[in-house]
GURO-722623 format. One record per residue (C-alpha): residue in one letter; chain; z, x, y. Coordinates in nm, 2 decimals. Layout:
REM GURO-722623
   residu   chaine       pz       px       py
        A        A        Z        X        Y
...
REM end
This chain:
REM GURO-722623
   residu   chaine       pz       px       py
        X        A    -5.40     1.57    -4.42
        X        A    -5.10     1.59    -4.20
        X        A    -5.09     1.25    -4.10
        X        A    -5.00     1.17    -4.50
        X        A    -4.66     1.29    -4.44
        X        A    -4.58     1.01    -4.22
        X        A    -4.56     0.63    -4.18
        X        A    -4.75     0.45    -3.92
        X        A    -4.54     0.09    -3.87
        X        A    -4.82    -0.04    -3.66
        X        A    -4.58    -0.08    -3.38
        X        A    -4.74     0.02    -3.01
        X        A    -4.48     0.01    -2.70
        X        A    -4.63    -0.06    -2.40
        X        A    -4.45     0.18    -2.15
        X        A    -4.63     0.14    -1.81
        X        A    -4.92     0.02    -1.60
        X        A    -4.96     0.11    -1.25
        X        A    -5.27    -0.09    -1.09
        X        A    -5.40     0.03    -0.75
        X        A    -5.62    -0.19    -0.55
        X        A    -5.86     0.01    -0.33
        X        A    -6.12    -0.11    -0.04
        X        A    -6.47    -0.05    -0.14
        X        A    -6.60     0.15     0.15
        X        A    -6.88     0.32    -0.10
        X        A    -7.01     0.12    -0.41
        X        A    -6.92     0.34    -0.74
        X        A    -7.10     0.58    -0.87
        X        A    -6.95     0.66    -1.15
        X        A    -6.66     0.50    -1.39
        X        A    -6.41     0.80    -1.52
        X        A    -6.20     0.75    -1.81
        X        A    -5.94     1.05    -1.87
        X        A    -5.66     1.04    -2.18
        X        A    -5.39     1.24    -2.28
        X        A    -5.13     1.27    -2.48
        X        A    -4.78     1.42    -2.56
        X        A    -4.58     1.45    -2.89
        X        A    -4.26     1.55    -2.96
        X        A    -4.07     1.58    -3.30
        X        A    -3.74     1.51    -3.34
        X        A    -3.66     1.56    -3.68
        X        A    -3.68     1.18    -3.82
        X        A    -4.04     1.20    -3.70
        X        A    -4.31     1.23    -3.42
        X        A    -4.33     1.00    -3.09
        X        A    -4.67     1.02    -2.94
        X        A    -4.73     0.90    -2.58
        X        A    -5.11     0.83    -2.45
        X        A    -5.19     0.78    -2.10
        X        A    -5.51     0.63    -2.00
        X        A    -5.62     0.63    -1.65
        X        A    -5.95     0.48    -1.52
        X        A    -6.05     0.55    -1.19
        X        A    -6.41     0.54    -1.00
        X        A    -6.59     0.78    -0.81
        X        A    -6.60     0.79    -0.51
        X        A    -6.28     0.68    -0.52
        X        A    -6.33     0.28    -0.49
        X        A    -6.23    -0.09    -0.57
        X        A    -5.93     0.00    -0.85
        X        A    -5.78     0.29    -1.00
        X        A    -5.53     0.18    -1.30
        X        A    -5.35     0.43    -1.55
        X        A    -5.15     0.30    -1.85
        X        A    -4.89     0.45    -2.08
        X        A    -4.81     0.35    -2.45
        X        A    -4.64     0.50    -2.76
        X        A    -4.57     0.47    -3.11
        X        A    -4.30     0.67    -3.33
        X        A    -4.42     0.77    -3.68
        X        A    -4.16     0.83    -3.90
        X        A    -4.16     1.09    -4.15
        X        A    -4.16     1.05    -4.50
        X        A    -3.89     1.20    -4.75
        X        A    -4.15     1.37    -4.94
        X        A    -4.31     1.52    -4.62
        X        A    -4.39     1.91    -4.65
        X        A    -4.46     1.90    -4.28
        X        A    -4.35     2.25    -4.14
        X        A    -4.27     2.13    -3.84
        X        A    -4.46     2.40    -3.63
        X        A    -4.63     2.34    -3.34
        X        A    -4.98     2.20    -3.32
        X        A    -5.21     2.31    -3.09
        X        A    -5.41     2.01    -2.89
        X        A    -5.70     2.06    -3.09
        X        A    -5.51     2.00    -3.43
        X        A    -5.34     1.72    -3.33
        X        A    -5.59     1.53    -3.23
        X        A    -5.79     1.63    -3.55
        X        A    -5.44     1.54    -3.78
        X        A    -5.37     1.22    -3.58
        X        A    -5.72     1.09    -3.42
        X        A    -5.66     0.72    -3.60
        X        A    -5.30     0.70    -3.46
        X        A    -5.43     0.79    -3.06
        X        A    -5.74     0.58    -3.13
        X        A    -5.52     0.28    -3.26
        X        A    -5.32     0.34    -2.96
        X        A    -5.67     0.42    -2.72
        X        A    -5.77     0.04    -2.85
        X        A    -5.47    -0.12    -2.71
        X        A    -5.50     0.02    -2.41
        X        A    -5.85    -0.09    -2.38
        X        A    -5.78    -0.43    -2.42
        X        A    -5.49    -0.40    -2.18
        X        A    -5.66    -0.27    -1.91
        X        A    -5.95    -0.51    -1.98
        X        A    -5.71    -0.85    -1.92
        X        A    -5.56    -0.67    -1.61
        X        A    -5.91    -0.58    -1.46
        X        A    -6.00    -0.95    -1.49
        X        A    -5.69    -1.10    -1.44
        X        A    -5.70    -0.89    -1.06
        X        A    -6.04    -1.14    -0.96
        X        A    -6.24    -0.80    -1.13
        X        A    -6.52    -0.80    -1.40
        X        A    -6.32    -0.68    -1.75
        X        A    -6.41    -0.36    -1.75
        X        A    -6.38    -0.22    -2.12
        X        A    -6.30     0.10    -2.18
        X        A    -6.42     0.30    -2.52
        X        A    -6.12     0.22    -2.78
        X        A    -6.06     0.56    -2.87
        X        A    -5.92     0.90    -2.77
        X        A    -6.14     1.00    -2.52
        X        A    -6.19     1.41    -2.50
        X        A    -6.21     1.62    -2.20
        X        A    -6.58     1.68    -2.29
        X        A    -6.62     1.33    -2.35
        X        A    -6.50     1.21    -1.98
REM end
C-alpha cells in the first residue's frame, strides 16, 4: 500500500474557515457537502490540503468552507516512485489520511454552526466523493 511508505504524525493544521451568514428568504431544500483535495511532494514527503465547503440549496441561512492539512513524511525505506497519482488513486492510497482530516473538519464546522446561534450541523467525517455529494 502506498500509504506504508510514509509516517502519519497525527498532526492536522487548521488553515482557514470562512463563515458566510445568509438571510433565509426560502427554507433549505437540500444540505450540500463538497471536498477536495490537493497534494504536492516535495521530496521529504507529501502535504495534503482538504477543503470542505457546506452550503444549502437554495442558497440560504449559512454557507461555511474550511481548509486543513497534514504533511506526511516519508520514510527512508520508502520505494515510492514518486509519479503522479491520478485523483482516483490517491484517494484509494490515502482515504484514512483525508478521512482523518474529513473528521476534523466535521467537528470544526459543527462548534462553529452552533457557536453562530445555528443547530450543529454534522457533516459525514470522511472524504466525501463527487458521486457521494
Amino acid at each position: 500500500m502506498i500509504l506504508d511508505n510514509f509516517e502519519f504524525n497525527n498532526v492536522v493544521n487548521l488553515k482557514s474557515i470562512v463563515y458566510n451568514e445568509k438571510t433565509v428568504e426560502k427554507m433549505p431544500e437540500k444540505i450540500s457537502v463538497n471536498d477536495d483535495f490537493e497534494y504536492t511532494y516535495d521530496g521529504d514527503g507529501i502535504l495534503i490540503l482538504v477543503t470542505r465547503k457546506v452550503c444549502f440549496e437554495p442558497d440560504s441561512i449559512f454557507d461555511i468552507t474550511v481548509k486543513a492539512d497534514t504533511f506526511l513524511s516519508e520514510k527512508e525505506e520508502s520505494d515510492y516512485d514518486k509519479k503522479e497519482l491520478s485523483s482516483e488513486e490517491f484517494l484509494e492510497g490515502f482515504e484514512p489520511v483525508l478521512n482523518n482530516i474529513c473528521s476534523r473538519i466535521s467537528t470544526i464546522i459543527s462548534v462553529i454552526t452552533m457557536a453562530s446561534s445555528n443547530t450543529p450541523l454534522i457533516t459525514p467525517p470522511q472524504i466525501i466523493s463527487e458521486e457521494q455529494s
